[in-house]
Backbone as JSON Lines, residues from 0, in Angstrom:
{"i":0,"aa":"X","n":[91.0,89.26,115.32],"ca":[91.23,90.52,114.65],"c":[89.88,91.22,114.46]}
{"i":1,"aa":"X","n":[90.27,92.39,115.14],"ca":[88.57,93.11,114.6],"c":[88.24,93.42,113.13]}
{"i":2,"aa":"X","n":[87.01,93.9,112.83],"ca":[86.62,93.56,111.38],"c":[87.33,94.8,110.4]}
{"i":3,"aa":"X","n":[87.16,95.78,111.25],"ca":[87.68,96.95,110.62],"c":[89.29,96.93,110.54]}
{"i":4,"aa":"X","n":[90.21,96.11,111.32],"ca":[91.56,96.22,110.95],"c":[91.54,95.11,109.99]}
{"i":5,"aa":"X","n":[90.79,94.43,109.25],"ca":[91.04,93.5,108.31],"c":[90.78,94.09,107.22]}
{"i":6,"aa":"X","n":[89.76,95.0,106.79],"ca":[89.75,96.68,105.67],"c":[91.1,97.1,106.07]}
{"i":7,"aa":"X","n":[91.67,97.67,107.0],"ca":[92.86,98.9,106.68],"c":[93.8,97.98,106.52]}
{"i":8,"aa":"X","n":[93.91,96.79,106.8],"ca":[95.47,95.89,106.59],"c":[95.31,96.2,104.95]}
{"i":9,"aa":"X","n":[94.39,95.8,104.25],"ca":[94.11,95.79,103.02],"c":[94.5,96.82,102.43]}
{"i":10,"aa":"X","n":[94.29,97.93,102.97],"ca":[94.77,99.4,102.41],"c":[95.77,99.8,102.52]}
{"i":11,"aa":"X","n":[96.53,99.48,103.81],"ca":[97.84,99.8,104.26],"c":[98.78,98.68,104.14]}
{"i":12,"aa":"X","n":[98.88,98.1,105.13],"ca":[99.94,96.6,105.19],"c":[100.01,95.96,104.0]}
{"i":13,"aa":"X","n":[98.76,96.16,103.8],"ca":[98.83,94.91,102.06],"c":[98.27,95.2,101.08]}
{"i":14,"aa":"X","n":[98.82,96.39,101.08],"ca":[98.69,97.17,99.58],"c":[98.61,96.64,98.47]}
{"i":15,"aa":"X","n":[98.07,96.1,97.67],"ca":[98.73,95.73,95.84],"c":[99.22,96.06,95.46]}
{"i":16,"aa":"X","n":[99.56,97.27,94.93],"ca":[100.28,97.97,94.49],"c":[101.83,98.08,95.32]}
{"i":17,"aa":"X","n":[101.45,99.09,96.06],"ca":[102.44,99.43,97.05],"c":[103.62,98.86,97.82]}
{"i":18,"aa":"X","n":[102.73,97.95,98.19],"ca":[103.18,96.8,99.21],"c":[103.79,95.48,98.93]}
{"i":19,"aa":"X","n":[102.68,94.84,98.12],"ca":[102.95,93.49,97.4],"c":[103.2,93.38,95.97]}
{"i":20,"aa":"X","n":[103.1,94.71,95.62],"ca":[103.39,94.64,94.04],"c":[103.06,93.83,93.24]}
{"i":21,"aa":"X","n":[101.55,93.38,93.24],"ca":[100.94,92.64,92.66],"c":[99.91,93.9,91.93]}
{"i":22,"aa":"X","n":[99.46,93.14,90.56],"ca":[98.04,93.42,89.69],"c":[99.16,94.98,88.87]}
{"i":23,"aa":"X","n":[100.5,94.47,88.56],"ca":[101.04,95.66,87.58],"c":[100.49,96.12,86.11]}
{"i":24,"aa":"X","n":[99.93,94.76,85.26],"ca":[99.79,94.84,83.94],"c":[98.38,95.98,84.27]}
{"i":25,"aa":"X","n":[97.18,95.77,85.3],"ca":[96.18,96.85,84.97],"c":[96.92,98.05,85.66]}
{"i":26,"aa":"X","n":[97.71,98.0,86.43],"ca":[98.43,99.19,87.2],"c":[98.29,100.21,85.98]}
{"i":27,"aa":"X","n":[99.39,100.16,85.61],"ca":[100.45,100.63,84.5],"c":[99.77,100.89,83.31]}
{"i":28,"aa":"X","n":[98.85,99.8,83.06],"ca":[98.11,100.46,81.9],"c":[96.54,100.88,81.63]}
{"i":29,"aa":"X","n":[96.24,101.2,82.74],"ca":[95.03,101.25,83.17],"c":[95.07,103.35,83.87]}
{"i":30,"aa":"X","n":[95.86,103.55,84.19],"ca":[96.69,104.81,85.14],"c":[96.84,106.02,83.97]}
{"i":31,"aa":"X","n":[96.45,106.22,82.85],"ca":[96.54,107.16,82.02],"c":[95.79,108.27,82.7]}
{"i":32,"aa":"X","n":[94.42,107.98,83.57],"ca":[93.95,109.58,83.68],"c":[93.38,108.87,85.49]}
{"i":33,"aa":"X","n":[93.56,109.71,86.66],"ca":[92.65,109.82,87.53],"c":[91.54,108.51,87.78]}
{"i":34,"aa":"X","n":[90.34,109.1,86.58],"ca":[89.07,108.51,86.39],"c":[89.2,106.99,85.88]}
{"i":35,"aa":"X","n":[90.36,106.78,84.68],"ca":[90.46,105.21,83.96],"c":[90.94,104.73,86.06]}
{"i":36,"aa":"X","n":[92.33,105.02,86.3],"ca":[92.56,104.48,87.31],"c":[91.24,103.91,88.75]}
{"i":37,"aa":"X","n":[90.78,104.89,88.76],"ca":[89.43,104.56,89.97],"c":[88.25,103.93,89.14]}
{"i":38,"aa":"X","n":[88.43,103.62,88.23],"ca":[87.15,102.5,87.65],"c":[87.66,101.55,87.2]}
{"i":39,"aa":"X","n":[89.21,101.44,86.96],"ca":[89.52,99.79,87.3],"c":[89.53,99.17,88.65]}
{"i":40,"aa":"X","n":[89.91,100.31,89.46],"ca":[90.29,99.78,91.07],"c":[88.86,99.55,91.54]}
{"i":41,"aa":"X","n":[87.73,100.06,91.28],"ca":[86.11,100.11,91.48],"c":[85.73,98.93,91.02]}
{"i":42,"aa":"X","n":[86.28,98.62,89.69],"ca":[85.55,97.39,89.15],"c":[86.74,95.87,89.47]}
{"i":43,"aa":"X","n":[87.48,96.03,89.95],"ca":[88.35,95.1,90.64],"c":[87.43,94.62,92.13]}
{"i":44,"aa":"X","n":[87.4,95.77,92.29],"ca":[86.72,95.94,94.12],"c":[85.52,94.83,94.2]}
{"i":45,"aa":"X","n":[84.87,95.26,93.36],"ca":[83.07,94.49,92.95],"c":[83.85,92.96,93.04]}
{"i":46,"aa":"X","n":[84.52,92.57,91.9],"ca":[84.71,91.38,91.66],"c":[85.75,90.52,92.68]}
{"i":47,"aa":"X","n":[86.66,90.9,93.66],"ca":[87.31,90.9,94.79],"c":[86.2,90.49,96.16]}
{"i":48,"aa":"X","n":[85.16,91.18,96.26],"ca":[84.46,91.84,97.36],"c":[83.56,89.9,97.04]}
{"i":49,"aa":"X","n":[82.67,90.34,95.79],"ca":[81.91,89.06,95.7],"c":[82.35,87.62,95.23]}
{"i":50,"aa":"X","n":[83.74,87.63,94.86],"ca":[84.58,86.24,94.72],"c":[85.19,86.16,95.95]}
{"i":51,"aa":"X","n":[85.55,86.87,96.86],"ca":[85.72,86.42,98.09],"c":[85.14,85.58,99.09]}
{"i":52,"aa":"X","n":[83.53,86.26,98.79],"ca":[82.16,85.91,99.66],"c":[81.71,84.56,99.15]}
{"i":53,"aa":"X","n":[82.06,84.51,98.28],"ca":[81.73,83.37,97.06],"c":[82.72,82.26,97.94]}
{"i":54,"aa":"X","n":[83.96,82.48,97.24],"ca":[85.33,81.59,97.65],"c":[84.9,80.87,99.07]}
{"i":55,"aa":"X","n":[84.9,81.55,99.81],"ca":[84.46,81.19,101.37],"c":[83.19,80.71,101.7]}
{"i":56,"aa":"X","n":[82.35,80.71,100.88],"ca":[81.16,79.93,101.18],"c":[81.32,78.45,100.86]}
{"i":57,"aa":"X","n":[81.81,78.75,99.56],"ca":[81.98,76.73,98.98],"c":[83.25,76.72,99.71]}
{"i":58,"aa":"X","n":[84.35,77.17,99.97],"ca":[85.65,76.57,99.9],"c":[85.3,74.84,100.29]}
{"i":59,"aa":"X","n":[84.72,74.93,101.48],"ca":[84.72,73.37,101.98],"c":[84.12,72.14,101.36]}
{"i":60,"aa":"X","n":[83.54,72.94,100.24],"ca":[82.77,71.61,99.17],"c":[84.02,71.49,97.91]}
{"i":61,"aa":"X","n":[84.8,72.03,97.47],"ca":[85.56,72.23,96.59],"c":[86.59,70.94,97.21]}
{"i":62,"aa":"X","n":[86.66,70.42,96.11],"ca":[88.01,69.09,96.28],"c":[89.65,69.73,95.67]}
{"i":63,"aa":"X","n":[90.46,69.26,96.67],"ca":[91.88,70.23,96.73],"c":[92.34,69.9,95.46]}
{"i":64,"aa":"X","n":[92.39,68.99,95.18],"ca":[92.65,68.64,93.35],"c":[92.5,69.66,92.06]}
{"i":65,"aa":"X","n":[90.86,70.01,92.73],"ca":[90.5,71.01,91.46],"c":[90.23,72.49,92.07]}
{"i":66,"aa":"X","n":[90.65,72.97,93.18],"ca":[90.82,73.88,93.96],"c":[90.56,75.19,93.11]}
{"i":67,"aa":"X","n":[92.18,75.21,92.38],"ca":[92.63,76.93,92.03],"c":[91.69,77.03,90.63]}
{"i":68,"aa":"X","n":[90.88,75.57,90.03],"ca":[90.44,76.33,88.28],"c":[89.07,76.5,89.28]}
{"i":69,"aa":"X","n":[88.68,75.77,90.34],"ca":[86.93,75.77,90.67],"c":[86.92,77.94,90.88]}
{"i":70,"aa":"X","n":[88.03,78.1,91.52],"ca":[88.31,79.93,92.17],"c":[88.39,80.55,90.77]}
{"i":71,"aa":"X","n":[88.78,80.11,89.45],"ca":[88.89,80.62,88.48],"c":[87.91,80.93,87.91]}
{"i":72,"aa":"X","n":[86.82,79.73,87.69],"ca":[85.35,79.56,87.3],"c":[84.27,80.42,88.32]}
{"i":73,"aa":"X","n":[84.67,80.55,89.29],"ca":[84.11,81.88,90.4],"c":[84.08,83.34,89.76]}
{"i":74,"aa":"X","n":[85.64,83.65,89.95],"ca":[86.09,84.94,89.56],"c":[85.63,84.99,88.36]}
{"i":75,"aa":"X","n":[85.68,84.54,87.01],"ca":[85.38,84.66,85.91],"c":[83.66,84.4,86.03]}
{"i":76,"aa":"X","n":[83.2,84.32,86.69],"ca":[81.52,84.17,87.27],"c":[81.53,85.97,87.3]}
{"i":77,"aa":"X","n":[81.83,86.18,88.18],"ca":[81.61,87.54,89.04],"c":[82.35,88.75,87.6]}
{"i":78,"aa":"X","n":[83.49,88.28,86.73],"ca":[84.21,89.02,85.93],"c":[82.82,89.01,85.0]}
{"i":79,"aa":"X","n":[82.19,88.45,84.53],"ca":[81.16,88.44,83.4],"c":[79.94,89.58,83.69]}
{"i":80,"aa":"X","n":[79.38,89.11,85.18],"ca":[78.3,89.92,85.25],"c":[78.93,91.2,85.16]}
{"i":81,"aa":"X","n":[80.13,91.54,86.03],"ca":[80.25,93.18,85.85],"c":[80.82,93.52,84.57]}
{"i":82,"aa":"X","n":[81.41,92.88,83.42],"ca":[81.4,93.25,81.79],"c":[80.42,93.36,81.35]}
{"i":83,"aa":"X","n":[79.07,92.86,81.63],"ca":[77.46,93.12,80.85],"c":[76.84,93.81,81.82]}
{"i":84,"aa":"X","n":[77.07,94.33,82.89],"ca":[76.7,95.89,83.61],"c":[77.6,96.87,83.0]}
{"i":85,"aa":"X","n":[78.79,96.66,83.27],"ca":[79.71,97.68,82.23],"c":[78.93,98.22,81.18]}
{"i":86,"aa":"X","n":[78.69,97.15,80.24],"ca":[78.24,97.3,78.57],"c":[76.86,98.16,79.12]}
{"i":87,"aa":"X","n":[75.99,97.48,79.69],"ca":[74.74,98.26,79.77],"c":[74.55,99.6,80.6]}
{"i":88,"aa":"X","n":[75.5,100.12,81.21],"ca":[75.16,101.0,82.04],"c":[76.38,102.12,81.96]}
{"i":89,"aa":"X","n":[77.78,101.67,81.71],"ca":[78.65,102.58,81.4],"c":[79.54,102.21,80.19]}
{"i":90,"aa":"X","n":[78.84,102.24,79.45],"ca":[79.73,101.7,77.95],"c":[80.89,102.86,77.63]}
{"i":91,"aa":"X","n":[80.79,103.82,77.71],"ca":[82.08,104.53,77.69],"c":[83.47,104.06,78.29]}
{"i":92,"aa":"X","n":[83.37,103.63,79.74],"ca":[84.17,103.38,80.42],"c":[84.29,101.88,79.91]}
{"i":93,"aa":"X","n":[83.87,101.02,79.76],"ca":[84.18,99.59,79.44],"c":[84.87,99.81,78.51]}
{"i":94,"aa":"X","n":[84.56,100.78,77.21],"ca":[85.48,100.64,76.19],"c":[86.88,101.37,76.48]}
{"i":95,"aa":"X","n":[86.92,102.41,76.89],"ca":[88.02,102.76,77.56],"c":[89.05,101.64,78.17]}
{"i":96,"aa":"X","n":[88.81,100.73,79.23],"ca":[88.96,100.63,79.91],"c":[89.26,98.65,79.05]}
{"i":97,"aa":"X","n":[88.19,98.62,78.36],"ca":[88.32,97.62,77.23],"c":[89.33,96.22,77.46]}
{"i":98,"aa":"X","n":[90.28,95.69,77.23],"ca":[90.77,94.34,77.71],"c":[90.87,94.36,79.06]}
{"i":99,"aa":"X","n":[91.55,95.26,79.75],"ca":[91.66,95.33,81.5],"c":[90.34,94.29,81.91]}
{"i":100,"aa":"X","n":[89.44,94.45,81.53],"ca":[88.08,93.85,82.22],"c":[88.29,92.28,82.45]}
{"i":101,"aa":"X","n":[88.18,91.8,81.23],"ca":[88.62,89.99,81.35],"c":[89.36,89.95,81.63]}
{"i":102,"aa":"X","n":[90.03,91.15,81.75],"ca":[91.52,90.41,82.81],"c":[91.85,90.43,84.27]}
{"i":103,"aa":"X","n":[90.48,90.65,84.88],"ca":[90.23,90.59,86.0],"c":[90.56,89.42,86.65]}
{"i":104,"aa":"X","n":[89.92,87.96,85.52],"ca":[89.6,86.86,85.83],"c":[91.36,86.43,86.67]}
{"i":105,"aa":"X","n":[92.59,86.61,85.43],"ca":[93.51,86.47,85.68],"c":[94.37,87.28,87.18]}
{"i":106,"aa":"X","n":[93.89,87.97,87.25],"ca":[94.56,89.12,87.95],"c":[95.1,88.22,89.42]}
{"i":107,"aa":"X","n":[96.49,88.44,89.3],"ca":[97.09,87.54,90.25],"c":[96.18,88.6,92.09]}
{"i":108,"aa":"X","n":[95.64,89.61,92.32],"ca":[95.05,90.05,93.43],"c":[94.06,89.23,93.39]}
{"i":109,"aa":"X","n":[92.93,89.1,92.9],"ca":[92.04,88.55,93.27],"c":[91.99,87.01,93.24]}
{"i":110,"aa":"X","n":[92.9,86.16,92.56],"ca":[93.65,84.67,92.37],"c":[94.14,84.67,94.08]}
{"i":111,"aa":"X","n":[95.14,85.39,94.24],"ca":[95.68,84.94,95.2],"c":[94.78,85.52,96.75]}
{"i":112,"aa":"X","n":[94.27,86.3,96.9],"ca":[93.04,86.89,98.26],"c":[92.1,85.37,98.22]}
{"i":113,"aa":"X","n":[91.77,85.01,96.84],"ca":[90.94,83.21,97.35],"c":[91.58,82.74,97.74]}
{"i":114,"aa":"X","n":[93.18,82.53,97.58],"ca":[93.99,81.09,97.86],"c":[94.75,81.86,99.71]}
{"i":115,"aa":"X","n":[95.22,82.75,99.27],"ca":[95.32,83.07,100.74],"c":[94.5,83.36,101.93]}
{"i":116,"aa":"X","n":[93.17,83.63,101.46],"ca":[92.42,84.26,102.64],"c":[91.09,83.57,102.84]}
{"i":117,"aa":"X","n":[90.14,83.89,101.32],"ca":[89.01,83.72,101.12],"c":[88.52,81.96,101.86]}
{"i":118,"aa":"X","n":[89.46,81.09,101.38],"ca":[88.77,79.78,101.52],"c":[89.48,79.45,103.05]}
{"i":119,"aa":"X","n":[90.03,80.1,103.59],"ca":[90.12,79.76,105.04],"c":[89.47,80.75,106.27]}
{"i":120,"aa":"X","n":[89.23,81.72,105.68],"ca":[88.19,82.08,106.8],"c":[86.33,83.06,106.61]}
{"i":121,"aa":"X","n":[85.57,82.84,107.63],"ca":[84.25,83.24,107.68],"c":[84.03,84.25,106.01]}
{"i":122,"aa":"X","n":[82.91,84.14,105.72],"ca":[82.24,84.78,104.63],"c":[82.37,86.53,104.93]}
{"i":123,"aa":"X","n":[82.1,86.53,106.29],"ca":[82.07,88.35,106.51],"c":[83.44,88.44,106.6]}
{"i":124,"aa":"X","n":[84.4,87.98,106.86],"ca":[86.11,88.36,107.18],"c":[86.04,88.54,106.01]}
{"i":125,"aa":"X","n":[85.87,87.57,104.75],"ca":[86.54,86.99,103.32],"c":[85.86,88.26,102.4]}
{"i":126,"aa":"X","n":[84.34,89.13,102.65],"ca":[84.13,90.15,101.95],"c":[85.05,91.85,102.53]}
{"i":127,"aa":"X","n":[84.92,91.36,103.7],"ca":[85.65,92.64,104.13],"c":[86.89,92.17,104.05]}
{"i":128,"aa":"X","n":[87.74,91.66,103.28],"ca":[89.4,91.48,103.19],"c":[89.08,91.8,101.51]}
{"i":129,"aa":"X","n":[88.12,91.4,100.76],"ca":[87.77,92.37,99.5],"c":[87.88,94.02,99.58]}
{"i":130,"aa":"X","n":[86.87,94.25,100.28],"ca":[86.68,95.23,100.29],"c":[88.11,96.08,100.54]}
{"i":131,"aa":"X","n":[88.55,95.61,101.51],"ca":[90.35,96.65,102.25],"c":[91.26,96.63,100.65]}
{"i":132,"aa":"X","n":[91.42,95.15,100.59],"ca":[92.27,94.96,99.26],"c":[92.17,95.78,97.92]}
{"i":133,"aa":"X","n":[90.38,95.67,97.73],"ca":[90.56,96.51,96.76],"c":[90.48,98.04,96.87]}
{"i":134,"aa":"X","n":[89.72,98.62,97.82],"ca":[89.55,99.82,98.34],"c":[91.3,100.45,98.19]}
{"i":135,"aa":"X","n":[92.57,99.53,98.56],"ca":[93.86,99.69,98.65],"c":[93.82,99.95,97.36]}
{"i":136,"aa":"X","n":[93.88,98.88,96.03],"ca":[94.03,99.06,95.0],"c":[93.93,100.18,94.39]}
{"i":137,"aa":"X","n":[91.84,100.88,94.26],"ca":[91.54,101.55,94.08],"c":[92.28,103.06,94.1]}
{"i":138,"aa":"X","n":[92.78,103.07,95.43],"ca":[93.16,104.41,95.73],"c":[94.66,104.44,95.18]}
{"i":139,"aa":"X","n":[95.59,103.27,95.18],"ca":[96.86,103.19,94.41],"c":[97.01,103.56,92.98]}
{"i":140,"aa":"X","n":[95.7,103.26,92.54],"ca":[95.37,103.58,90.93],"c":[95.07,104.72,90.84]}
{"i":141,"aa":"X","n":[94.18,105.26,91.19],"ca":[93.97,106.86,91.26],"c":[94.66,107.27,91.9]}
{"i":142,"aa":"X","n":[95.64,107.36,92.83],"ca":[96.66,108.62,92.85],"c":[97.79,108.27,91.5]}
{"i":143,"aa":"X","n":[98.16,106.75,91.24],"ca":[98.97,107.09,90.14],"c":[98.2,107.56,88.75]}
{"i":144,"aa":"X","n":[97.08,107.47,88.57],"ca":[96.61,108.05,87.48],"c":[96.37,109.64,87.79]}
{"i":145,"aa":"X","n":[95.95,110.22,88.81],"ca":[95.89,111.15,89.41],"c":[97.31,112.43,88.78]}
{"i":146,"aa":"X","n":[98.42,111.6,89.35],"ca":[100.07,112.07,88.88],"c":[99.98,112.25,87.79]}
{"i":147,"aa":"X","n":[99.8,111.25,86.88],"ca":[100.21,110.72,85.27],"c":[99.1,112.08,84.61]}
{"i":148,"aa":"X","n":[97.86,111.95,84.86],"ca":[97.3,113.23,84.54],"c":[97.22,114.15,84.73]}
{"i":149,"aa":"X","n":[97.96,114.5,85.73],"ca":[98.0,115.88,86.32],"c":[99.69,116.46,85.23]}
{"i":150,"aa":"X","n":[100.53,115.54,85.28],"ca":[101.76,115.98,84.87],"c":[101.71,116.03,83.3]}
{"i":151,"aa":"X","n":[100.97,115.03,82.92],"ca":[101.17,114.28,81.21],"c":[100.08,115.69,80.36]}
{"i":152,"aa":"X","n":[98.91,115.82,81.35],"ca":[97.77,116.52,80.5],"c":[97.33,117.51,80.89]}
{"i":153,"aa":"X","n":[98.16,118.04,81.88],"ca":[97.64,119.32,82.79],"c":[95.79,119.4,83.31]}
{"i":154,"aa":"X","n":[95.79,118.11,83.84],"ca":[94.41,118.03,83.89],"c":[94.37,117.32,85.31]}
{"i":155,"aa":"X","n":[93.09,117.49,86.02],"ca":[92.75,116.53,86.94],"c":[91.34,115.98,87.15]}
{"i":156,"aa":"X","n":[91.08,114.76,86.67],"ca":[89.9,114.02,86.46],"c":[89.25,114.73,85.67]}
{"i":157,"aa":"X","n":[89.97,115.03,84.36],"ca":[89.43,115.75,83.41],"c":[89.58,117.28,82.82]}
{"i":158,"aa":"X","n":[89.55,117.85,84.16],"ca":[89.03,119.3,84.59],"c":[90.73,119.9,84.53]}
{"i":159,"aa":"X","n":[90.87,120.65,83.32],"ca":[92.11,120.99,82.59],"c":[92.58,122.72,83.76]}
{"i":160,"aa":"X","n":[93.93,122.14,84.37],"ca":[93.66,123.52,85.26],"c":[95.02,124.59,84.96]}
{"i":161,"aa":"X","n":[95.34,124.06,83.54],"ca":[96.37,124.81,83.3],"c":[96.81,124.75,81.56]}
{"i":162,"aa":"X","n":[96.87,125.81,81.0],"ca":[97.16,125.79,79.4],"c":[97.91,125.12,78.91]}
{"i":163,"aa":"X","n":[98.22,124.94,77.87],"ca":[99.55,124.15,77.2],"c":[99.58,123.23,77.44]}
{"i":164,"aa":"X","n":[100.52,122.17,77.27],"ca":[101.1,120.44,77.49],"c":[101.21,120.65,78.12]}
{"i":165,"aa":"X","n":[101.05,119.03,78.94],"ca":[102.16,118.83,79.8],"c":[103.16,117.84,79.46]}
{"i":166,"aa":"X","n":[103.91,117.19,79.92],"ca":[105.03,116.37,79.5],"c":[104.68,115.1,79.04]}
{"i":167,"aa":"X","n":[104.73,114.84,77.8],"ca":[104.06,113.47,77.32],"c":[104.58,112.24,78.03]}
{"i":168,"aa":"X","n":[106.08,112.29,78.47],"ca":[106.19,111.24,78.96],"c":[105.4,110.63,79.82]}
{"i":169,"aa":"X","n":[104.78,111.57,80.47],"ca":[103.7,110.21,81.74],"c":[102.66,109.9,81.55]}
{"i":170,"aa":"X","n":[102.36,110.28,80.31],"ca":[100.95,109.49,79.49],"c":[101.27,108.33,79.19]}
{"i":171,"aa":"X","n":[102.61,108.45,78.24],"ca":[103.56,107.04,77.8],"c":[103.78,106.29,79.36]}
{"i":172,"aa":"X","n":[104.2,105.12,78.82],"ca":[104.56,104.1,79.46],"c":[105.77,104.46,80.33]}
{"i":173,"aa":"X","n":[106.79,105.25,80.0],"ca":[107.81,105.67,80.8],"c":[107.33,106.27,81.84]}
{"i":174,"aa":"X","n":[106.27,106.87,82.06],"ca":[105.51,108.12,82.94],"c":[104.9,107.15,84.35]}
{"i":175,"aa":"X","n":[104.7,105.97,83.33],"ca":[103.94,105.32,84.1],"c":[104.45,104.52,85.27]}
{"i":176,"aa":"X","n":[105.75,103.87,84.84],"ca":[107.16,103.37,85.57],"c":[107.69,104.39,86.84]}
{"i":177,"aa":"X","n":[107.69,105.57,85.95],"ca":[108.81,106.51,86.5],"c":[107.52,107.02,88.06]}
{"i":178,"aa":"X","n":[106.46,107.33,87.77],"ca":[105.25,107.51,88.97],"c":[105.01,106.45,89.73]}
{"i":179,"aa":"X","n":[105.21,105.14,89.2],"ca":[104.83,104.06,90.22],"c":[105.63,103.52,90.99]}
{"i":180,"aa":"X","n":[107.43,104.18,90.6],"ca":[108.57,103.99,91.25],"c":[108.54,104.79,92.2]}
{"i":181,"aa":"X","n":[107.91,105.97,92.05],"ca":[108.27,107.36,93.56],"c":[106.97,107.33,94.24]}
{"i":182,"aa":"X","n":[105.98,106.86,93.7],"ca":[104.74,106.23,94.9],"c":[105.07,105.32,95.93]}
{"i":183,"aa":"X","n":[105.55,104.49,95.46],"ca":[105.94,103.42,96.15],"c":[106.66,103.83,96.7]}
{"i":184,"aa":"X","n":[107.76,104.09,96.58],"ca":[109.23,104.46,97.57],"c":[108.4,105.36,98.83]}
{"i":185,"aa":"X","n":[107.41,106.11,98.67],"ca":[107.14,107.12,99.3],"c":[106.05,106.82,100.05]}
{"i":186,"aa":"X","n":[104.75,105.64,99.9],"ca":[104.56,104.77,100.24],"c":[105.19,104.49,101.31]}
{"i":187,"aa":"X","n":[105.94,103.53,100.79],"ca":[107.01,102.86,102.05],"c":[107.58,103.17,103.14]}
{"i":188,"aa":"X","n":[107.92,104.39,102.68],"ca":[108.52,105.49,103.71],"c":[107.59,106.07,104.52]}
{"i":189,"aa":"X","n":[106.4,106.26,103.91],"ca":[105.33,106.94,105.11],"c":[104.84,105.45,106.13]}
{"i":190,"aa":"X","n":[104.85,104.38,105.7],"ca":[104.08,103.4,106.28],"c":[105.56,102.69,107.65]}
{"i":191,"aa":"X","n":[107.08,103.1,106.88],"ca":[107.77,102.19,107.35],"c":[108.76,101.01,107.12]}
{"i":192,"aa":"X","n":[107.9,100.53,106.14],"ca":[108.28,98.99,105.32],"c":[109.5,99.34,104.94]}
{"i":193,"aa":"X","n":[110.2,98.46,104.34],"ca":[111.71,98.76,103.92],"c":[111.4,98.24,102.78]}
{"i":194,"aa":"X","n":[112.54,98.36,101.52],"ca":[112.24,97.98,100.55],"c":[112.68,96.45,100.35]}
């Protein structure tokens, strides 16, 4: 497989969101504006990209016994440094953005890219299958935060382009359901996949 269809599988074929419907809890509540959405999918990416590179370097020293906590103690490696870059460099957004972070460690995307991908093949495949995956993520989050703010706050990445409310529901949690149900469907339909 060339290197570059192992990025777009990531974006396309094997969407998180979209596709595999994995990593919902930061989906959904992370998707209030545009900007929250593309700095979870950004800071997913980091920790995806270098627990991958990671995963695949030791996989073969790691004993199958203690396999999935040694990938845990990784990810939660890589989840720390970018919470004390967070704190020091964009503390706005960390607090914003606030539990989502440690919950990186958990995040069934980056759990399962080690167990499926990372520890069976080369270090450059295993960062660039980060990179597609989350780059996918990324952009799944910001268009549904993209929606949710454009409809909920008459705003886009901030930048307010129309007076008055907009419909509270897609700030709320209903908004959030009801956008990640017609992405997807539509999604699907542009790519093919069936449901």
């Amino acid at each position: 497989m060339r290197k570059i269809d192992i990025v777009i599988k990531g974006i396309v074929k094997e969407n998180p969101t979209f596709m595999l419907v994995l990593g919902m809890c930061p989906t959904l509540g992370t998707t209030t504006s545009a900007i929250n959405g593309m700095s979870m999918g950004l800071a997913t990416t980091f920790v995806l990209i270098l627990s991958n590179l990671a995963i695949s370097l030791i996989a073969g020293l790691i004993p199958n016994k203690v396999r999935i906590p040694a990938y845990v103690v990784v990810i939660a490696t890589f989840v720390t440094v970018l919470e004390l870059l967070m704190k020091a460099y964009v503390p706005s957004m960390y607090a914003t953005l606030g539990l989502f972070i440690p919950l990186i460690v958990v995040n069934c995307i980056v759990l399962g890219r080690a167990e499926a991908f990372a520890n069976k093949n080369t270090p450059v495949d295993s960062a660039l299958d980060g990179l597609g995956i989350g780059l996918g993520f990324t952009c799944s989050l910001t268009v549904i935060g993209l929606v949710r703010e454009a409809l909920g706050n008459l705003s886009v990445f901030g930048w307010k382009f129309a007076e008055g409310d907009g419909i509270l529901a897609f700030v709320l949690a209903p908004g959030a359901f009801i956008v990640l149900g017609y992405l997807m469907a539509i999604f699907r339909k542009m790519t093919g996949k069936k449901a």
